[in-house]
Structure formats: C-alpha cells, structure tokens
N, CA, C and O of each residue as an XYZ file, in Angstrom:
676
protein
N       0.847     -1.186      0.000
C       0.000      0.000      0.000
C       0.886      1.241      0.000
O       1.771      1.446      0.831
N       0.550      2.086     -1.056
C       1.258      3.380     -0.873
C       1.051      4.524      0.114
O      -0.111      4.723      0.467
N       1.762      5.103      0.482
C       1.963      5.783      1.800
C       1.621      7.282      1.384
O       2.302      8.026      0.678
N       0.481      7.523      1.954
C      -0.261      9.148      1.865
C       0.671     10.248      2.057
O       1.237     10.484      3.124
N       0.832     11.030      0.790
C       1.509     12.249      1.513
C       0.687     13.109      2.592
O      -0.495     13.346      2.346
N       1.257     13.575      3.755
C       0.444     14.831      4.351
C       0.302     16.013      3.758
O       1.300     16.303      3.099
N      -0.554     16.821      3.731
C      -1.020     17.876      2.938
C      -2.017     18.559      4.174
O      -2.469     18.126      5.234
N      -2.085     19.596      3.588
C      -2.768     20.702      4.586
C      -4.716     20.007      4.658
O      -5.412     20.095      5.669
N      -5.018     19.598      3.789
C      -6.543     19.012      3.928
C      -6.648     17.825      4.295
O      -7.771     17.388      4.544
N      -5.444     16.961      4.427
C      -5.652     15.863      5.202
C      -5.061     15.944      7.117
O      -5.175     15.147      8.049
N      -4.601     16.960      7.022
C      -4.145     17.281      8.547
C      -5.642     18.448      9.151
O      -5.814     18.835     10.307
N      -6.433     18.733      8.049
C      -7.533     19.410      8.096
C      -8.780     18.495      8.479
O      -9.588     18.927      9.301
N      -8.891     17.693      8.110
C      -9.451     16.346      8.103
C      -9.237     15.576      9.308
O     -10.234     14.993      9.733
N      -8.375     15.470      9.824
C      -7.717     14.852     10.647
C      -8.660     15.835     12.364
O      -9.329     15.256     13.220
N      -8.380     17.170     12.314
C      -8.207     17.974     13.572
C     -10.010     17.807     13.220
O     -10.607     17.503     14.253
N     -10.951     17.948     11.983
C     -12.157     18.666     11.989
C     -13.164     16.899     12.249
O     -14.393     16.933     12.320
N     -12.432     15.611     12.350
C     -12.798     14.456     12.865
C     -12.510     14.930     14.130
O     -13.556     15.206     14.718
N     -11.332     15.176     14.915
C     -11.375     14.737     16.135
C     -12.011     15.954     16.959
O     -11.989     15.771     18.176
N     -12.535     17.080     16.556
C     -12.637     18.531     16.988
C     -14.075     19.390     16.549
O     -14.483     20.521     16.812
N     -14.476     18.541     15.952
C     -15.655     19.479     14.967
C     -15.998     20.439     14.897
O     -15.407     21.012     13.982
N     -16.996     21.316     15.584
C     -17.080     22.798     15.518
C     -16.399     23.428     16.391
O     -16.959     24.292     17.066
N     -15.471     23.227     16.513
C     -13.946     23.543     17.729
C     -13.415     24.510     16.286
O     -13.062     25.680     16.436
N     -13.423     23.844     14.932
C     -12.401     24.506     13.999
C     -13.339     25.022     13.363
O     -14.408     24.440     13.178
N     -13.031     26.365     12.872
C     -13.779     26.869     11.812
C     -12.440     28.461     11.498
O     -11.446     28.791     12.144
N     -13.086     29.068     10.232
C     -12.660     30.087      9.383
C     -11.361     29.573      8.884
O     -10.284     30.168      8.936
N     -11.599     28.363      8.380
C     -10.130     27.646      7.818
C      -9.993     28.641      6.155
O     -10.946     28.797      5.391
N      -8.788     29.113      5.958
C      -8.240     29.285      4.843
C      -6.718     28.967      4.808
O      -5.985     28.803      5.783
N      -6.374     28.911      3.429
C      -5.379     28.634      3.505
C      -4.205     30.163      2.546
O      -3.785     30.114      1.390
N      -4.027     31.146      3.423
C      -3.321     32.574      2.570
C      -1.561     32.040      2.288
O      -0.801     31.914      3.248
N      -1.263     31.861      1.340
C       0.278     31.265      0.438
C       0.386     30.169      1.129
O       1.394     29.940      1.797
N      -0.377     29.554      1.079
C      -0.663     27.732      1.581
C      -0.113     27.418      2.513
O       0.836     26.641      2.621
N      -0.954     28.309      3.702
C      -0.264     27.856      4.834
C      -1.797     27.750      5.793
O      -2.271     28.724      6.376
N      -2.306     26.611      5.798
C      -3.636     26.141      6.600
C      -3.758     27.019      7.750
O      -2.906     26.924      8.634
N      -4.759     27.914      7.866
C      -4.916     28.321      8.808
C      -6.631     28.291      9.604
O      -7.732     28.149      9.071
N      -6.350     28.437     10.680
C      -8.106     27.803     11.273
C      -7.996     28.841     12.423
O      -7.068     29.626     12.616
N      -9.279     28.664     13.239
C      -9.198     29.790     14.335
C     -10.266     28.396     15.445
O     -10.855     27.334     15.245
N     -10.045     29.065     16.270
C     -10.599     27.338     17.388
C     -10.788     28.557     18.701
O     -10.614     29.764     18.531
N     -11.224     27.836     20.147
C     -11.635     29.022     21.085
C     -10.506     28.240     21.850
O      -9.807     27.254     21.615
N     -10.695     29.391     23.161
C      -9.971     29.366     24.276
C      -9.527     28.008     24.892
O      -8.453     27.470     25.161
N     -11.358     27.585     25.032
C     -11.536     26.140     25.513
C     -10.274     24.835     25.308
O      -9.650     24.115     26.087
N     -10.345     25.089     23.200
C      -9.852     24.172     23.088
C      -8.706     24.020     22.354
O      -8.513     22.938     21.799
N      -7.721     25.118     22.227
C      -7.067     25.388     21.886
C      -5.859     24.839     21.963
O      -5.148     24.586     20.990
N      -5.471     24.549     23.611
C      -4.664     23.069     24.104
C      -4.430     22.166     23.905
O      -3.330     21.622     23.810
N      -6.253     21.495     23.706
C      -6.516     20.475     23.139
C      -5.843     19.932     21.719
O      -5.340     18.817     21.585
N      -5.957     21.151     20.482
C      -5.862     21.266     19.541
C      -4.567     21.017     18.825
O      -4.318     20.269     17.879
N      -3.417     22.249     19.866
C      -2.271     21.697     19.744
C      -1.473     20.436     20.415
O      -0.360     20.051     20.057
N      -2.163     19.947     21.325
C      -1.682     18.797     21.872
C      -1.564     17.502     21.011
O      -0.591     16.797     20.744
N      -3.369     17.398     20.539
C      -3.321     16.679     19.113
C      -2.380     16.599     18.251
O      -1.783     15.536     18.080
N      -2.059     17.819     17.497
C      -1.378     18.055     16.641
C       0.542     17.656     17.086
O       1.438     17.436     16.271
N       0.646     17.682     18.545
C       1.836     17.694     18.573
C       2.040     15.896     18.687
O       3.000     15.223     18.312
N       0.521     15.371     19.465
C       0.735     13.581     19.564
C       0.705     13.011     18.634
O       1.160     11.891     18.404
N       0.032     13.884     17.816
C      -0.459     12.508     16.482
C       0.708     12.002     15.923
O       1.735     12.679     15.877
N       0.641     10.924     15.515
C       2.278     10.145     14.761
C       1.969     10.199     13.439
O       2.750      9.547     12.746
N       1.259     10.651     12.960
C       1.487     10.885     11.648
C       1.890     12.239     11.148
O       2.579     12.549     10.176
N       0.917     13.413     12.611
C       1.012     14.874     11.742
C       2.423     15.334     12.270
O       3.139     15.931     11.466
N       2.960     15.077     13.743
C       3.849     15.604     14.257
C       4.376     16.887     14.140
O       5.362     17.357     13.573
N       3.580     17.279     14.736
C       3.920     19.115     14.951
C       4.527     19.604     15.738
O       4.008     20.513     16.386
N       5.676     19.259     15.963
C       6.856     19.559     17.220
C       7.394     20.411     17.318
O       8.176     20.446     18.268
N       7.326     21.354     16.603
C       8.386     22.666     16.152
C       7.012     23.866     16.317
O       6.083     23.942     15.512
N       7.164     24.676     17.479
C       6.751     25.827     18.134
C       7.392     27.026     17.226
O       8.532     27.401     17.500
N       6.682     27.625     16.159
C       7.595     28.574     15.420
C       7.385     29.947     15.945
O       8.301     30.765     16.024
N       6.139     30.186     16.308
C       6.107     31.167     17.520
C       4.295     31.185     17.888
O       3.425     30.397     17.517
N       4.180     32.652     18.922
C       3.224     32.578     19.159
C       3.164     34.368     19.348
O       4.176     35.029     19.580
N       2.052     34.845     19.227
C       1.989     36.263     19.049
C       0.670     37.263     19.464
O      -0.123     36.372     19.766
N       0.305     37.880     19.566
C      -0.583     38.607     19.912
C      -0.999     39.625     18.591
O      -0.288     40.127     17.720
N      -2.559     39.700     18.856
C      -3.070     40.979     17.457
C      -4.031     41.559     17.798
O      -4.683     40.622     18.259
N      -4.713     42.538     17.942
C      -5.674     43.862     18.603
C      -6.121     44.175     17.372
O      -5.478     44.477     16.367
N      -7.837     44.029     17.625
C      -8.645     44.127     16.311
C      -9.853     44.861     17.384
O     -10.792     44.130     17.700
N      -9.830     46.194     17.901
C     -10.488     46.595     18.598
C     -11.758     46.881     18.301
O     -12.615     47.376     19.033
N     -11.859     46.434     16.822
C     -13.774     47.000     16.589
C     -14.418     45.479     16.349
O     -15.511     45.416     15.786
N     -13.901     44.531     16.675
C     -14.296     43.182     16.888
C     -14.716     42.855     18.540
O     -14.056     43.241     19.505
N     -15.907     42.096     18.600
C     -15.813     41.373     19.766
C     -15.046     41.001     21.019
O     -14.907     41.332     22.197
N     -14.583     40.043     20.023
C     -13.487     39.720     20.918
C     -11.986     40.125     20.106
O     -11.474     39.616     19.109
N     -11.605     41.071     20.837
C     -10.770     41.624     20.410
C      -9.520     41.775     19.946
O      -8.968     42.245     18.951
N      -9.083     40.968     21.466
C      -7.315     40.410     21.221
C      -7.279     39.159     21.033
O      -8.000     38.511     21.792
N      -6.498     38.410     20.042
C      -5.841     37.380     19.823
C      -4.540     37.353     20.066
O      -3.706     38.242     20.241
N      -4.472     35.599     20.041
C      -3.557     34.695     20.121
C      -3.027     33.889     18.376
O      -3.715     33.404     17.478
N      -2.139     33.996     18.464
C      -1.871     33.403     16.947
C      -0.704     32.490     17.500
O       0.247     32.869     18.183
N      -0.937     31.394     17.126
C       0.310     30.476     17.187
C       0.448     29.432     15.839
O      -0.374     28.669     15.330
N       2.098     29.804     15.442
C       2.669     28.865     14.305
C       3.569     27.713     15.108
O       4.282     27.697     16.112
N       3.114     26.716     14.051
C       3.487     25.707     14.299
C       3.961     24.760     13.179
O       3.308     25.096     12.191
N       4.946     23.528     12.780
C       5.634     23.446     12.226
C       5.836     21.677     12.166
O       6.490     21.117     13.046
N       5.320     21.047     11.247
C       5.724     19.389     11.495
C       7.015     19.558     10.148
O       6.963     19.828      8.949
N       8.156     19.222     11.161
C       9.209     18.767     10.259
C       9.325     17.879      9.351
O       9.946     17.943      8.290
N       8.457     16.691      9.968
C       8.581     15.597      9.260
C       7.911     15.670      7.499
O       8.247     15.506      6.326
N       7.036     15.949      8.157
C       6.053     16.582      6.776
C       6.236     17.553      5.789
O       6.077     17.385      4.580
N       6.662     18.831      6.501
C       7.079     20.007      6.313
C       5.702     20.839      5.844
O       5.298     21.308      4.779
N       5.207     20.766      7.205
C       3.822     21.291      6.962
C       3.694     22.470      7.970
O       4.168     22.339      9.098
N       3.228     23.327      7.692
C       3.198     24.785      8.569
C       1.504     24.870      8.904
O       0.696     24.448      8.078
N       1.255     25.214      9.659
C      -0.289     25.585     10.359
C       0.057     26.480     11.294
O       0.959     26.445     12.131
N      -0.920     27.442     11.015
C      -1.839     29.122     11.638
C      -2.828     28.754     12.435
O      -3.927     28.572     11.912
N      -2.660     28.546     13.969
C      -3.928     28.722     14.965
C      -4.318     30.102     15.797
O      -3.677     30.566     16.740
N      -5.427     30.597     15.261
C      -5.696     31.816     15.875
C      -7.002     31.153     17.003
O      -7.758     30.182     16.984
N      -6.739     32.277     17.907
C      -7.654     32.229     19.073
C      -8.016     33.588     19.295
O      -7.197     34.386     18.838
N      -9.251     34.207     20.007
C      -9.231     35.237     19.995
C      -9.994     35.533     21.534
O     -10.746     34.696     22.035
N      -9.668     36.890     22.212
C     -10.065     36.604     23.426
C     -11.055     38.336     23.459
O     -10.750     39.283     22.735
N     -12.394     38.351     24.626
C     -12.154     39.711     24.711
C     -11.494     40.811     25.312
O     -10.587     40.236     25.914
N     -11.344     42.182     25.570
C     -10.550     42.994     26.127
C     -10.441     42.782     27.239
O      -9.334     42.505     27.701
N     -11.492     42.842     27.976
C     -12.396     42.633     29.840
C     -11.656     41.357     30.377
O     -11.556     41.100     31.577
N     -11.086     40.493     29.243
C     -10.490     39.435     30.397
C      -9.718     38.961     28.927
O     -10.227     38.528     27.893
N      -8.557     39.173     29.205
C      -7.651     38.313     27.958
C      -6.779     37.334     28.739
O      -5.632     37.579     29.114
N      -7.466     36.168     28.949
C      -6.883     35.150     29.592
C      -7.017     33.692     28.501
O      -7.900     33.406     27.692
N      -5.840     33.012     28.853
C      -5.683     32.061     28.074
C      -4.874     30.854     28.822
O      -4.164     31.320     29.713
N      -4.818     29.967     28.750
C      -3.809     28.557     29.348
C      -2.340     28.436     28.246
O      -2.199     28.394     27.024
N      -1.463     28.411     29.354
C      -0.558     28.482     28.511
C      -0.260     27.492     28.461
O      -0.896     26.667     29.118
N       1.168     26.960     27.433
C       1.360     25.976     26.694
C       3.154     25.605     26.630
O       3.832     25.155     25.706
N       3.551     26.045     28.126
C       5.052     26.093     28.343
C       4.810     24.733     28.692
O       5.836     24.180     28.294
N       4.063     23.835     29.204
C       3.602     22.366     29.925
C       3.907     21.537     28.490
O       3.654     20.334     28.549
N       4.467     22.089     27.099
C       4.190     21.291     25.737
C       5.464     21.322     25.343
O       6.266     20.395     25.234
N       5.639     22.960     25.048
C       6.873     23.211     24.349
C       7.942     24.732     25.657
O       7.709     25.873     26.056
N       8.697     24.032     25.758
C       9.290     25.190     26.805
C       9.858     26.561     26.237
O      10.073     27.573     26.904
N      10.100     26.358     24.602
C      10.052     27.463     23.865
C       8.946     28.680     24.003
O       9.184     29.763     23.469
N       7.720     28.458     24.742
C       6.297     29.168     24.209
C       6.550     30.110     25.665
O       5.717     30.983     25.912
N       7.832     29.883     26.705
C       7.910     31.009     28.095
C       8.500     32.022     27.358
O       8.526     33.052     28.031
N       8.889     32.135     26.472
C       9.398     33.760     26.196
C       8.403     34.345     25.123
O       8.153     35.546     25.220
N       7.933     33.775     24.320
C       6.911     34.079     23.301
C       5.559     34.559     24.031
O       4.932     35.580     23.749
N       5.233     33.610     25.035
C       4.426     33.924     25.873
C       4.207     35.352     26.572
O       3.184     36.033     26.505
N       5.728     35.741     27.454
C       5.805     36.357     27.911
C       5.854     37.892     27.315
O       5.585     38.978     27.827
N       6.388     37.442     25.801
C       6.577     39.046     24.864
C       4.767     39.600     24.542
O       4.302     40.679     24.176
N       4.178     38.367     24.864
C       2.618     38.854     23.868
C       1.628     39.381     25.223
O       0.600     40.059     25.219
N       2.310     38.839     26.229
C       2.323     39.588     27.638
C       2.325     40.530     27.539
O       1.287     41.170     27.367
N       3.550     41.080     27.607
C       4.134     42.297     27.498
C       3.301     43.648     26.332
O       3.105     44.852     26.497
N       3.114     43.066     25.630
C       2.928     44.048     24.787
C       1.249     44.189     24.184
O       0.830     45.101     23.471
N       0.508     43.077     24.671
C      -1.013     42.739     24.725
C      -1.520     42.990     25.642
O      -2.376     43.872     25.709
N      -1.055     42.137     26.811
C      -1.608     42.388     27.996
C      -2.154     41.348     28.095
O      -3.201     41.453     28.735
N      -1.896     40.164     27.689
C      -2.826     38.367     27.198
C      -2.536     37.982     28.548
O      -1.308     38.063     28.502
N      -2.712     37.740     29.325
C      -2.133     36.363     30.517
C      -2.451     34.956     30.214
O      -3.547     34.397     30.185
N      -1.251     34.493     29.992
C      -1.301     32.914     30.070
C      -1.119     32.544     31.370
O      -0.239     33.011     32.093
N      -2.284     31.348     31.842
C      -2.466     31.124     33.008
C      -2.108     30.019     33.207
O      -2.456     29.155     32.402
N      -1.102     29.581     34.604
C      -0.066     28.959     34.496
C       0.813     28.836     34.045
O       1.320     27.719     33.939
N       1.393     29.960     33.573
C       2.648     30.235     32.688
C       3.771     30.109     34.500
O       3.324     30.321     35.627
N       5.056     29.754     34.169
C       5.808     30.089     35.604
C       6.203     30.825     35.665
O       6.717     31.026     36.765
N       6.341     31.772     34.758
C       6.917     33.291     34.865
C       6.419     34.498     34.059
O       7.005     35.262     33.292
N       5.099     34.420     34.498
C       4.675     35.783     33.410
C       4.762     36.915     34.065
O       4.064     37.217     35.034
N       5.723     37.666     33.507
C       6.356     38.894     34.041
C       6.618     39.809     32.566
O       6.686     39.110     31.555
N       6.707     40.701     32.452
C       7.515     42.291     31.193
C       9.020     41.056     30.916
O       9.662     40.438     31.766
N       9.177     41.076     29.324
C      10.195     40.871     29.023
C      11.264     41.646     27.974
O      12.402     41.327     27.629
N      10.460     42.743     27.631
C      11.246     43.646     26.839
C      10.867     45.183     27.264
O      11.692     46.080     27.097
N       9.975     45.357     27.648
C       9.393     46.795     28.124
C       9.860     47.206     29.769
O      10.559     46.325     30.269
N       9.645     48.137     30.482
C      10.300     48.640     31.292
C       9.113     47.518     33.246
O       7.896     47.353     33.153
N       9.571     47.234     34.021
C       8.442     46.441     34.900
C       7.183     47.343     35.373
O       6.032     46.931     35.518
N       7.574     48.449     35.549
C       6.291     49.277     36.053
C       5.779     50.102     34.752
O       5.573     51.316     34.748
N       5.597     49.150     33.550
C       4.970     50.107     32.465
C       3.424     49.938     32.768
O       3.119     48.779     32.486
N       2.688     50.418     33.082
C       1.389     50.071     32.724
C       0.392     50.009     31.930
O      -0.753     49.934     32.375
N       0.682     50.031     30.498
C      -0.093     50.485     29.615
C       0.520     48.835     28.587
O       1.468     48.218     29.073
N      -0.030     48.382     27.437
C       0.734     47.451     27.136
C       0.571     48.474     25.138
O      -0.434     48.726     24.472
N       1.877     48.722     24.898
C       1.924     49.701     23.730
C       1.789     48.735     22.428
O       2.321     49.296     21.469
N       1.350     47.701     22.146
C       0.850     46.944     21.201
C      -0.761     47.218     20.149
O      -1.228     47.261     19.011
N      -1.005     47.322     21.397
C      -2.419     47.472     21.872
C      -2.983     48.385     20.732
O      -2.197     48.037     19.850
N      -3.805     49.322     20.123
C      -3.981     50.335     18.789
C      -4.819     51.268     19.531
O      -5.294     52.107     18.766
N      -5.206     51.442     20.855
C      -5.689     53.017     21.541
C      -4.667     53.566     21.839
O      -4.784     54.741     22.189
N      -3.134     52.900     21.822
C      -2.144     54.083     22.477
C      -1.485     54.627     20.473
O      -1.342     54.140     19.352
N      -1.383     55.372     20.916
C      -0.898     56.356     19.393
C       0.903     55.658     18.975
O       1.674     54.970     19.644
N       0.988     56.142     17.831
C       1.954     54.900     17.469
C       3.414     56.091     17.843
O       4.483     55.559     18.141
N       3.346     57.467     17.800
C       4.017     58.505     17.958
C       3.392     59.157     19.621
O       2.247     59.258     20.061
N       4.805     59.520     20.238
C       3.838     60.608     21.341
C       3.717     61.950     20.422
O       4.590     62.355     19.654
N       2.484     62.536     20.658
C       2.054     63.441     19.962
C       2.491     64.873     20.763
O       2.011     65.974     20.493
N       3.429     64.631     21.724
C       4.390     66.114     22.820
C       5.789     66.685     21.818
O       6.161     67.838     21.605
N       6.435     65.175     21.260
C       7.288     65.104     20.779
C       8.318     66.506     19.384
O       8.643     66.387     18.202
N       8.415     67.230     20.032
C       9.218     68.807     19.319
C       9.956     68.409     18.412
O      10.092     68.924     17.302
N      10.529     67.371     18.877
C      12.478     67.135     18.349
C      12.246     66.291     16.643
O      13.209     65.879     15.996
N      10.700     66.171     16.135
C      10.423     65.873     14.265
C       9.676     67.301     13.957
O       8.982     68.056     14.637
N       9.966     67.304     13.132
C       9.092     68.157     12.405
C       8.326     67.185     10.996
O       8.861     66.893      9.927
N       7.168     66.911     11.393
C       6.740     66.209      9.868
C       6.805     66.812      8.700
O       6.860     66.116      7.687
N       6.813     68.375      8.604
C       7.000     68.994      7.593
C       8.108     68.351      6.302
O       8.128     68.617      5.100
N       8.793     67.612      6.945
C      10.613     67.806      6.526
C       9.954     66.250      5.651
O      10.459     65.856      4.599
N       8.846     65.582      6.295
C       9.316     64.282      5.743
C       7.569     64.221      4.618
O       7.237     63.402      3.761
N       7.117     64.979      4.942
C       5.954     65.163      3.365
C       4.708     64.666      3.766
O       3.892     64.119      3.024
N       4.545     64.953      5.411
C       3.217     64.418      6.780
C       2.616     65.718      6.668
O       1.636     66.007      7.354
C-alpha cells in the first residue's frame, strides 16, 4: 500500500474528525492552513497536533498577539506551528475579549512558548495562566499600559524634536 503524503486538507481532516465545531474560518493565505478554534480548546488542539504520529507538529515557530479593537473579541492569540517531518506549517488563531484576555498556557508542551508567551504579555496584555513566569520581558516592569495594543498612538504626539514637515506628513 502506498503511503499518503500529508497535505494541509488531510491534517484538516484529521483535527475537523477529532474537533468538529472547535475549527472553523479555515483558509489557507500562500498555503499555509490556517483555522481559528476558542480558548476552551485550543490546548486540546495543539496537543493533538503535537501527539499525532502521523502529523507531528513539534516545532513551536512562535506565538503572538493581534488587537482588532472593533471586533468582539478583540485580542488574539496566533500560534505557528511546524511538522518537520512533513514540512507542513499551520496558523492557529484564538481570539479573546478585552475585559479578560486570559488564556492557558502551553510552556507544559513546548518550553520554547515562556518567552513568546511572555513578549505577547508584554505588549497585549494576554495572561497565560499557568505560565511560571509571566512577568515584562522587553518593556520597562512598572509600564502600565501594554503599547501593542492600537488606543495608544503609534508617535507621542508632545514630541518637538520631528518636524513632519521635513518628511511630506
């Protein structure tokens, strides 16, 4: 018997058997499978993906934060992920609302995901719960504001020392 290549619709196939309306808004943008799943089961999802012996998704390529403030739920979670064996890439978005951006983290999988974790921390304001060290990892400890975020302005608007004139603003 010949041996199935993996492909993005059979690893699609695979998560939407064991997961069903867990996955939805699957596309695939420069063929890279992407799906969006909730809070709940998101763990679940990558755990699958990292046990299964066929899909083997072992490679944590990162994980990130995104602020879509005229949406619902507002802030997301995006995590890439990576089966070597295959050489198959998958996009899991999660999305949380503002009022509570809490999520389970996923240092218990891959010990790579404590600093990734901690940057989308930092700059979202996401808490992964049970993380062992969620603390500021690039920003100052008593910042309180998380500057990712799209209500803080991307320039301080006090700032003398540009003149936009010079640059055609």
């Amino acid at each position: 018997m010949a041996e199935v290549k993996m492909n993005n619709q059979a690893v699609l196939d695979k998560l939407q058997l064991k997961f069903a309306d867990a996955i939805f808004n699957v596309s695939e943008p420069h063929d890279m499978l992407t799906l969006t799943t909730t809070k709940d089961k998101v763990i679940d999802v990558i755990q699958f993906l990292y046990n299964d012996e066929e899909l083997k998704f072992r490679f944590l390529t990162d994980i990130c934060g995104v602020h879509y403030p005229e949406q619902e739920l507002a802030l997301g979670v995006i995590y890439h992920l990576h089966s070597l064996t295959n050489n198959i890439r998958i996009r899991i978005k999660v999305f949380l609302p503002e009022s509570t951006p809490r999520i389970k983290t996923l240092t218990g999988l891959f010990l790579g995901a404590n600093w990734m974790e901690r940057e989308t921390y930092d700059f979202f304001g996401i808490i992964f719960e049970g993380h062992p060290d969620l603390r500021r990892i690039l920003n100052v400890d008593d910042m309180v504001a998380f500057p990712m975020r799209k209500e803080f302005p991307l320039e301080d608007p006090n700032r003398t020392d540009k003149n936009d004139d010079y640059f055609g603003r």
